[in-house]
C-alpha positions, -999 to +999 in steps of 0.1 A: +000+000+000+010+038-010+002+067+012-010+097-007-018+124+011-047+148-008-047+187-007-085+201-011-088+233-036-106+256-048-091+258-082-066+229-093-052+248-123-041+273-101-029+248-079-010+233-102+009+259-113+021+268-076+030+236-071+050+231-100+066+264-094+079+238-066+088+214-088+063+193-082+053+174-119+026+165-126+018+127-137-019+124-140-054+144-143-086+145-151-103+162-179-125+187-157-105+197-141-116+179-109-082+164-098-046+160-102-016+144-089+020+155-087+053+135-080+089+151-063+109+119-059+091+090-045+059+111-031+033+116-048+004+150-037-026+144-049-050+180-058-091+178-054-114+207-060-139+209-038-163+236-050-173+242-013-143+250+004-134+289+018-103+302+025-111+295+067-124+259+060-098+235+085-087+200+076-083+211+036-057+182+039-066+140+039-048+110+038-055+084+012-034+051+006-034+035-027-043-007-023-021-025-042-048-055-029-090-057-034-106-037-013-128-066-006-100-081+010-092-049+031-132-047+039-128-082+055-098-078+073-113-047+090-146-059+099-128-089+115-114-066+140-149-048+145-146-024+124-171-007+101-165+014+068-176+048+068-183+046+034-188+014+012-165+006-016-176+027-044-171+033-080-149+064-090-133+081-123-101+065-113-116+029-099-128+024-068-123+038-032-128+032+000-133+049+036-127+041+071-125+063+103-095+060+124-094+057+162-098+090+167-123+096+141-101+110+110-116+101+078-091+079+055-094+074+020-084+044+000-084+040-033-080+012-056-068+024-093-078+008-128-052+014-155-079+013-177-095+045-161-062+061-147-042+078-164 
């Protein structure tokens, strides 16, 4: 499993080109644009516009791992151990995802990619 952490914008062109002023390059998006992601080294940032957010909005950052396994499998493991998805696998742009709660209640992401569907 990858850990990618996700930065929520307004704007993701914008976005992009501050972070490439960093260089940051990018290495995938979609069409929209609703989404991005950007490599430096081995890390990868991922970029989502959320058309809701202000400029006061906390916790405008999430993590998100990337399942190199099912998420079925990952479902079962958890639910072993008592615990209960936030939100049932689901069907996205990029495959499917994924989300639990932590201990402490943190939402976490995970995303499982199609090649056919990512690029």
């Amino acid at each position: 499993m990858k850990l990618m952490p996700i930065v929520y914008v307004s704007d993701v062109e914008r976005a992009l080109t501050f972070y490439k002023l960093l260089g940051l390059q990018e290495t995938a998006n979609a069409p929209s644009p609703m989404w991005a992601e950007l490599r430096l080294g081995d890390a990868t940032l991922g970029i989502h516009r959320d058309d809701a957010l202000s400029s006061d909005q906390p916790n405008r950052v999430s993590l998100n791992f990337v399942s190199s396994a099912p998420l079925e499998l990952l479902v079962e493991r958890l639910r072993a151990k008592g615990i209960t998805p936030a939100r049932e696998i689901a069907d996205e742009a990029f495959g499917r995802s994924l989300v639990v709660r932590d201990p402490d209640g943190l939402l976490i992401q995970i995303n499982e990619h199609d090649p056919d569907l990512y690029a």
